[in-house]
C-alpha positions as CSV (number, residue, x, y, z in Angstrom):
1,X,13.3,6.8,-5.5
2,X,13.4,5.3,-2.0
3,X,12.0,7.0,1.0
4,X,14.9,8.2,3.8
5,X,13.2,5.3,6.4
6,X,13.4,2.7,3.5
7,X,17.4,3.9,3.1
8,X,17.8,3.4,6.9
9,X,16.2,-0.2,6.9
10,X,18.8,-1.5,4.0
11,X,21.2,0.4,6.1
12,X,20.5,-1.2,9.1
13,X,19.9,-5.2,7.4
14,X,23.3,-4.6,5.3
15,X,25.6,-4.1,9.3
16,X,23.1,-6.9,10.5
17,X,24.1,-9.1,8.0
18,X,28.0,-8.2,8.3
19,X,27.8,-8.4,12.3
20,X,26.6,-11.9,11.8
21,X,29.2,-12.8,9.1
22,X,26.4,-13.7,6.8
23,X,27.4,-13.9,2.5
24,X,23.9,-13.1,1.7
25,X,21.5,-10.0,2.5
26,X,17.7,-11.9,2.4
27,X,14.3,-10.6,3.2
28,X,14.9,-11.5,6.5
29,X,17.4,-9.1,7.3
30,X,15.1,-6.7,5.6
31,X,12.4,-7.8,7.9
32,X,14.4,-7.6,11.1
33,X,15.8,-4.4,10.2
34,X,12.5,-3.0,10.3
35,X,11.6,-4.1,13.3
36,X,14.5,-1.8,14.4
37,X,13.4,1.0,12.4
38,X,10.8,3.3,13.8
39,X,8.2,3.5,10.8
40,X,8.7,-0.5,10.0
41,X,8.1,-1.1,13.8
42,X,4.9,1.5,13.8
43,X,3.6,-0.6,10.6
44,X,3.8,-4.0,11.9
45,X,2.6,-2.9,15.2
46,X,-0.6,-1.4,13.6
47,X,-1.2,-4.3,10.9
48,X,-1.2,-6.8,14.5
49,X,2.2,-7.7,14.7
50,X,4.2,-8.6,17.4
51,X,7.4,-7.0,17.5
52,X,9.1,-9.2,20.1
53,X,8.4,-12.3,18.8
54,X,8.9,-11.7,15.2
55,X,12.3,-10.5,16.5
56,X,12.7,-13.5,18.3
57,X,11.4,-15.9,15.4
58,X,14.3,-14.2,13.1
59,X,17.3,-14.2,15.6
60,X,16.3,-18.0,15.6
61,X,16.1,-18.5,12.0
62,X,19.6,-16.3,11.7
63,X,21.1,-18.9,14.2
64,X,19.7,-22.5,12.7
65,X,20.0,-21.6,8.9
66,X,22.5,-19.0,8.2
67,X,26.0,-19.8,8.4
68,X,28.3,-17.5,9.7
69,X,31.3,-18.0,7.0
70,X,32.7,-14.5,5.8
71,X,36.2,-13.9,7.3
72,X,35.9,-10.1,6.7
73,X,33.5,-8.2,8.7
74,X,33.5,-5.2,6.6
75,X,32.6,-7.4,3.6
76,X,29.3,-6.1,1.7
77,X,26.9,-9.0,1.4
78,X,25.4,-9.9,-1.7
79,X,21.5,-9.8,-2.2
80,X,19.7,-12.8,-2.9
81,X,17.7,-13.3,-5.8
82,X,14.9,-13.2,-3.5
83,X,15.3,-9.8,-2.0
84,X,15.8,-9.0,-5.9
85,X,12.4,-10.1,-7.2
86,X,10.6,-7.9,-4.0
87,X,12.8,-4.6,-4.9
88,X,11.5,-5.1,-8.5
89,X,8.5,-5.3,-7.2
90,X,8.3,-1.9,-5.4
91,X,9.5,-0.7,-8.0
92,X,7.4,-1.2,-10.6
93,X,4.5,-0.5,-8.4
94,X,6.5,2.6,-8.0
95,X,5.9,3.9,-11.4
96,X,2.3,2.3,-11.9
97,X,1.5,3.9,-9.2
98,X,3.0,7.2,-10.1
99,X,4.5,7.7,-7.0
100,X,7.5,9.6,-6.3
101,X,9.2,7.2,-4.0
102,X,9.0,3.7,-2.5
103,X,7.9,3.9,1.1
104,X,8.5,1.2,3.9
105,X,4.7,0.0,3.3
106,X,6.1,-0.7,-0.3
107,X,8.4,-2.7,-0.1
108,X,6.7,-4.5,2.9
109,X,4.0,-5.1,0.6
110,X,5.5,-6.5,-2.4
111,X,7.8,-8.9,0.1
112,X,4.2,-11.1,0.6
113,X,4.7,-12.5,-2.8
114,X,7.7,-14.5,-1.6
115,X,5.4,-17.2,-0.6
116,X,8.5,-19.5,0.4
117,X,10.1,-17.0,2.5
118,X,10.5,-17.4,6.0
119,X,10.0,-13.9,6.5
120,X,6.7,-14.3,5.4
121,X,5.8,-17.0,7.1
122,X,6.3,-15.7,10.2
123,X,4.4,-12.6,9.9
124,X,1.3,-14.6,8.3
125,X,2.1,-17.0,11.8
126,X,1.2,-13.2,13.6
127,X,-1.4,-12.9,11.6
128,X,0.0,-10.0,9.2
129,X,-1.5,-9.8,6.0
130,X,-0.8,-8.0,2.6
131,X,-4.3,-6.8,2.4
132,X,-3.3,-5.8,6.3
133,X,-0.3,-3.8,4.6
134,X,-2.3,-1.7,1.7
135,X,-5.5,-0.8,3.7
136,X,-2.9,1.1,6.6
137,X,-0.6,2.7,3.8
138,X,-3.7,3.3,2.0
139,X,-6.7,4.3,4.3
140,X,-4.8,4.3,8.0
141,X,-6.8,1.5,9.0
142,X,-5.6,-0.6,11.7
143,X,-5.9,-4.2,13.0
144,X,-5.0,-2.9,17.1
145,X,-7.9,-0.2,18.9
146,X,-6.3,3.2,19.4
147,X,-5.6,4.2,22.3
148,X,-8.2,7.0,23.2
149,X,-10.6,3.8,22.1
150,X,-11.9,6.0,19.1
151,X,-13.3,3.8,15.9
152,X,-11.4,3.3,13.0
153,X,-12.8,4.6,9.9
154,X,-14.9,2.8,7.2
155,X,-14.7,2.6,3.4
156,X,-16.6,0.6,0.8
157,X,-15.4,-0.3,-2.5
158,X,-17.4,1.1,-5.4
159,X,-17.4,0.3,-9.1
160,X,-14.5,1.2,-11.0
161,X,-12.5,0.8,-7.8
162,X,-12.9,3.7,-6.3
163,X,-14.0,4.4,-2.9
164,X,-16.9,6.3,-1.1
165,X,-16.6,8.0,2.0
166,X,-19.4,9.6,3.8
167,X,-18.8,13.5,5.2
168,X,-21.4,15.7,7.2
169,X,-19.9,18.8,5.1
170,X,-22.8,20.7,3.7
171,X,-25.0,19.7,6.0
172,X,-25.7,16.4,4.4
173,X,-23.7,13.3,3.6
174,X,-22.5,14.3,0.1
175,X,-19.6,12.6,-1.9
176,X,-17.8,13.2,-5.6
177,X,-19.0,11.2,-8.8
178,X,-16.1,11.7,-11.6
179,X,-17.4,10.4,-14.8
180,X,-15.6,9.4,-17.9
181,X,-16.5,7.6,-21.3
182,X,-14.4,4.6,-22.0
183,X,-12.2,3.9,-24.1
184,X,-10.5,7.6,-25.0
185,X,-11.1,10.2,-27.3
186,X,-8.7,12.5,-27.8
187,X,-11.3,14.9,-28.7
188,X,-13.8,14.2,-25.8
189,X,-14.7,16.8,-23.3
190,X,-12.1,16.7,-20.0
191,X,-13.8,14.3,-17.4
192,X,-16.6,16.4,-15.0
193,X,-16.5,16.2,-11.4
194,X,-19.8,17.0,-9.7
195,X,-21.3,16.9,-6.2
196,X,-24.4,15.0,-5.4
197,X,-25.9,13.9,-2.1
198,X,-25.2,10.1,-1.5
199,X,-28.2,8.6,-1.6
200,X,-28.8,9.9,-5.5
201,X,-25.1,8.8,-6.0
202,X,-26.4,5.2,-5.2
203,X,-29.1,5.1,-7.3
204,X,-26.9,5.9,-9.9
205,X,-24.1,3.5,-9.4
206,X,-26.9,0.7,-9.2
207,X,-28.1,1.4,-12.5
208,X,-26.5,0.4,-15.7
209,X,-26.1,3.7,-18.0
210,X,-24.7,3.1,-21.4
211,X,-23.5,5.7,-23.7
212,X,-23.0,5.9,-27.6
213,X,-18.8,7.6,-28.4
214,X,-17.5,7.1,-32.2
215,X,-20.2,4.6,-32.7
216,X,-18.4,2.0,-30.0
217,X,-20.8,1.7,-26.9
218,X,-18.6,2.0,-23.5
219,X,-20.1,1.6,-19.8
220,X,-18.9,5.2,-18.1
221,X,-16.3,4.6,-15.8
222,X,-17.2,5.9,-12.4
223,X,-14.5,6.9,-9.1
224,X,-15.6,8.5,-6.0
225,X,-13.9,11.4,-4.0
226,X,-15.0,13.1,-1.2
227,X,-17.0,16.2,-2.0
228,X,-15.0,20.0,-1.7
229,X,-15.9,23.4,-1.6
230,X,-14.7,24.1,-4.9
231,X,-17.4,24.5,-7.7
232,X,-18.7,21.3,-8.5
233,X,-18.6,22.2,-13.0
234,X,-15.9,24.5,-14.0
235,X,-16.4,27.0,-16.6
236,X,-16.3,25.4,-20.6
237,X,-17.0,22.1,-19.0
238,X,-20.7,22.1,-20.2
């Protein structure tokens, strides 16, 4: 359920947490420990983080208001009921998602909902964002110029949340319309995937099509993918 570099972050917060005495394991030791951690540090970096002084900003916070009070240092420390609400949060995102496992961008992600955290705090004081977060994990996009000075890449939101992407493939910019009828019929015919050049696919996303299923009248639910080389109907799909 939880990626290797996720396992090597709790890893690393659970022997910061005993080297410093501390009862409780908080988001903050989760934090710090992936500003150790190589994919953490790469995330934060890329989202316009400053690794030094969020490191600095936590060894701070460890020394004004954590107390050092457990006598053994081999003692596991006990998670607090923050750290509890953001693991439950990955995790359900984990399975409404459908994803396989939680990922360091996960759990960094659902950790913004701790509003009263300090570890949130200080990444919002570097100007980290969730939305910062989700579009890296999500579309690579990046807050810091790369280093060959190349230009990130743009998306645009489209109805039914899907996304449209432009590509010279074909010659031409072309993208992927998927269609389906809402709400569903167990008998309806599989949902169609074709290709259409882009500037067709916006006249059809401006206007308002309505369809008639079971007698219930549905707006079709549209999501865009970037066009492939595979046949744009499939055989029986007509």
């Amino acid at each position: 359920m939880f990626a290797q570099e996720v396992q090597i972050t709790f890893s690393l917060a659970v022997r910061e947490a005993q080297r410093r005495r501390h009862e409780y394991l908080t988001t903050e030791h989760i934090l710090y420990a992936m500003l150790l951690e190589e994919h953490g540090k790469d995330l934060i970096a890329a989202c316009g983080g400053d690794i030094e002084a969020l490191k600095g900003q936590l060894e701070k916070y460890f020394s004004e208001h954590l107390e050092s009070i457990v006598e053994d240092p081999d003692a596991v420390p006990e998670q607090t009921i923050g750290l509890q609400r953001v693991l439950q949060r990955a995790v359900l995102h984990l399975h409404s998602a459908g994803k396989k496992e939680i990922t360091i961008g996960d759990l960094l992600a659902a950790m913004f909902a701790e509003k009263n955290a300090y570890a949130v705090h200080f990444l919002e004081e570097q100007g980290v964002s969730r939305l910062d977060v989700l579009n890296f994990i999500s579309h690579g996009v990046t807050r810091v110029s790369r280093p060959n000075g190349a230009s990130q890449a743009q998306t645009s939101a489209q109805p039914g949340g899907g996304s449209q992407q432009k590509t010279n493939e074909g010659g031409g910019n072309r993208i992927r319309i998927r269609w389906r009828c809402l709400p569903s019929i167990s008998w309806a015919k599989p949902v169609r995937d074709v290709s259409i050049p882009l500037s067709d696919a916006m006249q059809s996303l401006s206007a308002r099509y309505r369809c008639c299923v079971g007698g219930v009248k549905t707006i079709p639910f549209l999501s865009v993918k970037r066009a492939s080389a595979r046949p744009p109907w499939p055989k029986g799909w007509h």
